[in-house]
N, C-alpha and C positions, 0 to 999 in steps of 0.2 A: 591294456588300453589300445581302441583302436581310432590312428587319426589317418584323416583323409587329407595329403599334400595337394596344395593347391601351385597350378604352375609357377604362380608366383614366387612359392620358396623353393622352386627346383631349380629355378634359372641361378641365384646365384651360386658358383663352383663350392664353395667355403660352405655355407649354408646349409646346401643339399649332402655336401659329404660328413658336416654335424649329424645330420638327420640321420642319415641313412648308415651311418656309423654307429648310431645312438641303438636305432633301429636292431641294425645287426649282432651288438653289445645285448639283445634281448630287451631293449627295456619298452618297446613299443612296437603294435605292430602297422608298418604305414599303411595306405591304401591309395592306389593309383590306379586311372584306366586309358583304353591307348588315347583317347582325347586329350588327357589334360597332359599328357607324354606328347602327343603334336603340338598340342599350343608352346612348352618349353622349348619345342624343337625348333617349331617357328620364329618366337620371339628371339631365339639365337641369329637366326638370319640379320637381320639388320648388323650383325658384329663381322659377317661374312662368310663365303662359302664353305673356308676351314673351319671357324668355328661351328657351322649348322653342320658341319660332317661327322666335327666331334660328338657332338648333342646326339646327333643320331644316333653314335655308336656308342655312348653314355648311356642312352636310352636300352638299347638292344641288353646292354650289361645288366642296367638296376631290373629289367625284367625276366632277368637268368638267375639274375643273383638271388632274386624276389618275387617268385612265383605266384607265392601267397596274396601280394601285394594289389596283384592284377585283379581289378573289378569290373566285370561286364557291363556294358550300359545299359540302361534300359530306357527304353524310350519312353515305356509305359508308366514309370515311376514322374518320367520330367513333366510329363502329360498334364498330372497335376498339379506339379510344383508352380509356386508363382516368387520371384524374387527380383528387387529395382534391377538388375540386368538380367533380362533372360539370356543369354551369353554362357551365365555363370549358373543356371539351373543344372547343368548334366553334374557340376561336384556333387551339390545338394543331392541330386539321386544318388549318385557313389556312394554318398554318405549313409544314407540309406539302404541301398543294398548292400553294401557291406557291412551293416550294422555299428558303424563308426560311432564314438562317442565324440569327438571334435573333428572340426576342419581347421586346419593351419594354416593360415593364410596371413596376407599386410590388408588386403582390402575387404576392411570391417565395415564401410561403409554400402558394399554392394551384400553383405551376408549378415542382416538383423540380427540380433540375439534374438530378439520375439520371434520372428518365422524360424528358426533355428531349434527355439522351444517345442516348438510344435510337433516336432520329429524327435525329441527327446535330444538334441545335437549340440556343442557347446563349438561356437568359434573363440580361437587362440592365434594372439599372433605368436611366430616363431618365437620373439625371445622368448612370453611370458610362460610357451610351451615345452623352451628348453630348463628356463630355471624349476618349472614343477619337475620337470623329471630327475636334475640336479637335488631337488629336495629329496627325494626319494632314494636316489641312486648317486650322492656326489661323488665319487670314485671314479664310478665305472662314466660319468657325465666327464668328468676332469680326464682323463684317459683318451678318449674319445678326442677331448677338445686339443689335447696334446699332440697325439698325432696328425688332426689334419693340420695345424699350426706347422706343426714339422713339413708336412710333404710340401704346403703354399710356399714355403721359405726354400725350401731344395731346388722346386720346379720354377719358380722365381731367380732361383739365384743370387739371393739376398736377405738377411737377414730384417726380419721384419718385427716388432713387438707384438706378443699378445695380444692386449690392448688393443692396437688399430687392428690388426685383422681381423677382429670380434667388431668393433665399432662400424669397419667397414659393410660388415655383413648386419648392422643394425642389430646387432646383439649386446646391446651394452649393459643391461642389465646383469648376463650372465657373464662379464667380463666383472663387475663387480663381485660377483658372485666367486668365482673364482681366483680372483685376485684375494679376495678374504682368506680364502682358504690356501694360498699360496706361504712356501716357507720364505723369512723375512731373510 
């Protein structure tokens, strides 16, 4: 399966390191270009200039790490695209040129499922994204969700539940999910 991250689920830390862990685990391959890598870059600013240095150099990594990942823009493809925010037309080409089967995104209201159709494209938001691939792969999903829980709680320096870390990342579903599968 190939999906196309939309900034929105790159910005948050937890979120993007599910992803991009899930990703690396084999079970997905993402699809990013350097636009929708600036918009994450940028919407880090408002948090400051450390944090936009991090992002930066977050950025520099997921596209070392993830070659594959990288999708050319084309201008040519947005040309014809139409969508309630032209803003958000260059994912839609991504999505296309990369021959992506979804986009991963929170803002379902700017990315129809009807125009979406049209390109053969399915948007998902992140949880519903992560519990399919959980369906398919719960192990290697649970693994995955284990460690970054670990590293949030080390880098933190405090021990934090499951639970809210998943919840704060708007993953509740998959904290459910998980939680079933959890030994009593």
């Amino acid at each position: 399966m190939r999906a196309v991250l939309d900034a929105c689920v790159i910005y948050p830390t937890v979120l993007r390191e599910i992803l991009m862990g899930c990703a690396q685990a084999g079970l997905y391959q993402p699809l990013v270009s350097d636009r929708i890598l600036r918009e994450w870059v940028r919407a880090t600013a408002k948090l400051g200039p450390v944090q936009s240095a991090i992002a930066e150099g977050e950025a520099v990594m997921l596209r070392a790490a993830h070659p594959q990942a990288m999708v050319r823009e084309r201008p040519e493809i947005e040309a014809r695209l139409l969508l309630p925010d032209p803003n958000d037309i260059h994912v839609l080409a991504v999505a296309i040129a990369g021959h992506a089967d979804c986009i991963v995104t929170f803002n379902a209201r700017d990315f129809p499922r009807h125009l979406l159709a049209e390109e053969s494209i399915e948007r998902a938001d992140p949880d519903g994204f992560l519990c399919a691939l959980h369906a398919r792969h719960p192990d290697a999903v649970a693994r995955v969700v284990t460690e970054v829980h670990a590293t949030a709680c080390r880098l933190a320096g405090e021990e934090f539940t499951l639970k809210s870390v998943l919840k704060r990342a708007k993953l509740t579903r998959l904290a459910r999910l998980l939680a079933q599968g959890a030994p009593d």
